[in-house]
N, C-alpha and C positions, 0 to 999 in steps of 0.2 A: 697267321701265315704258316706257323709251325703244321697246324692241327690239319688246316687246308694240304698241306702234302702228307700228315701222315694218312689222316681219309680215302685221301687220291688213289695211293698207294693202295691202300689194304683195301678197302672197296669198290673201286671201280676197276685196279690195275689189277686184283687180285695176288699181291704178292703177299708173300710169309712176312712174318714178324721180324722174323732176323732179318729180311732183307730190308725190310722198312726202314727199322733201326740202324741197320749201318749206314744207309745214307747220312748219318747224325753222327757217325765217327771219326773223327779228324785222323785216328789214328790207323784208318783204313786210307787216307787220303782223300777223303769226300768233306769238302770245309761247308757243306749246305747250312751248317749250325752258326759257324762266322758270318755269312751273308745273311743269316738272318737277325744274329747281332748287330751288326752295322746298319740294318734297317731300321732297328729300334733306337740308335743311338744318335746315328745321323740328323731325323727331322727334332731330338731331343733336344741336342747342341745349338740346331738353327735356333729354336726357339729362347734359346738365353742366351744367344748373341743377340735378336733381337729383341731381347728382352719382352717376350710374351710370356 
């Protein structure tokens, strides 16, 4: 997912690096790095509740 936006970005939208990368700063106020945590961890959880 990560790679999917950084590609996005710099190839098709054609933006600069730094602008890429700060989407991926929390410390700019941009939490796209947290939402993609919780993507990973979410269906991770489901699966050892339910015990898959």
């Amino acid at each position: 997912m990560a790679m999917f936006d950084i590609i996005l970005a710099k190839f098709v939208v054609k933006q600069k690096w730094r602008t890429v990368m700060s989407d991926f700063n929390p410390a700019e106020g941009n939490f796209l790095l947290f939402g993609l945590i919780v993507l990973v961890i979410i269906p991770y959880a489901v699966m050892k509740i339910k015990g898959i």
